[in-house]
C-alpha positions in Angstrom: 66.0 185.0 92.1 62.6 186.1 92.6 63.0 187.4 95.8 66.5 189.9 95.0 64.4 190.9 91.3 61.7 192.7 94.1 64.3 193.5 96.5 65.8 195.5 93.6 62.6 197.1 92.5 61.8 198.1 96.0 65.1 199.8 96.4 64.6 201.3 93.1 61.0 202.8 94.0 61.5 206.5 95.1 60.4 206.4 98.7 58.0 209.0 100.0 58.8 212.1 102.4 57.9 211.6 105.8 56.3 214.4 107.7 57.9 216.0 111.0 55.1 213.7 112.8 55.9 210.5 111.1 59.5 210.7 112.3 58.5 211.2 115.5 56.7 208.3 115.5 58.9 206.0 114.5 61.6 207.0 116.7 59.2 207.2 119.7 58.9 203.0 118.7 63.2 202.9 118.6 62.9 204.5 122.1 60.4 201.9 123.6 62.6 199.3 122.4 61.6 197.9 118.9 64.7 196.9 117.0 65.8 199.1 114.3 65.6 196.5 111.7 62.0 196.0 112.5 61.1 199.7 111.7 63.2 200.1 109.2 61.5 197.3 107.1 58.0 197.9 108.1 58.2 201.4 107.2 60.5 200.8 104.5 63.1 203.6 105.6 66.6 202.9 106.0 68.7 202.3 109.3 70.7 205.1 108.3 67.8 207.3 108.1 65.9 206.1 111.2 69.6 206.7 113.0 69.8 209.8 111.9 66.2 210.8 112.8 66.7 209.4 116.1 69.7 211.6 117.0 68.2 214.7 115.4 64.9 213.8 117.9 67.1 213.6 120.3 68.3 216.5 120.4 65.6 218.6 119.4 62.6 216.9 119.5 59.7 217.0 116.3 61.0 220.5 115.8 64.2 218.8 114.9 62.7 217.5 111.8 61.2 220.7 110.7 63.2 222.4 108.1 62.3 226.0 110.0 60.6 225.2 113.2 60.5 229.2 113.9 57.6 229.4 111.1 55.5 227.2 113.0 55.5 229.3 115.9 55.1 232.4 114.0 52.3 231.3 112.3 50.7 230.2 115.9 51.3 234.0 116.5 49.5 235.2 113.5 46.9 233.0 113.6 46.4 234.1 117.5 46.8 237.8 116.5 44.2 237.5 113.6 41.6 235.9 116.5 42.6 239.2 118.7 41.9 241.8 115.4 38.5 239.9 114.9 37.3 240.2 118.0 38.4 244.2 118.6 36.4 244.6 115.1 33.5 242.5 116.7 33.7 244.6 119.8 33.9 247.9 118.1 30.6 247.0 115.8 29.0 245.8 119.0 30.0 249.0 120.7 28.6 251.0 117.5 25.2 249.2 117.4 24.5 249.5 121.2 25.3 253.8 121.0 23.1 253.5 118.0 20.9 252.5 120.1 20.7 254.4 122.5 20.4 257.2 120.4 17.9 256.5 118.3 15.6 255.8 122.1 16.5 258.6 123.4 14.6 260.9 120.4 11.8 258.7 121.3 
């Protein structure tokens, strides 16, 4: 009695969102061979869901479980085009300083 009171309440608690990463990482243990049923109940997800995950990995990889994998990558972009502005700005300040001087040693 006990035992299907806290298998209802588990059911019943809402379950938290895994991350991109986390699926991965369970499916990655499907793949090496652990049985379904094992995952499932140590990570509390559902065989449907690790099913699921598992094709989706498979046919995508992580980026599968991304809801717009496209906004990863652009944001790689932007944070590697932000990098490139600082250092033209660096650069340019650098190249300011040194022509300052060598003008103010040449009045010398």
């Amino acid at each position: 009695m006990l035992a299907q009171i806290k298998l209802k309440f588990t059911s019943m608690v809402k379950q938290k969102r895994k991350s991109a990463k986390a699926k991965a990482q369970l499916v990655l243990e499907l793949l090496r061979g652990k049985p379904i049923e094992e995952v499932s109940r140590e990570n509390q997800v559902t065989i449907a869901d690790l099913s699921e995950w598992r094709t989706t990995f498979l046919k995508a990889g992580e980026d599968g479980f991304k809801k717009h994998p496209e906004d990863s990558r652009i944001a790689e972009y932007e944070r590697a085009l932000g990098r490139a502005q600082i250092d033209l700005e660096l650069y340019k300040k650098k190249e300011q300083f040194l022509n300052a001087l060598k003008g103010s040693s040449s009045k010398r």
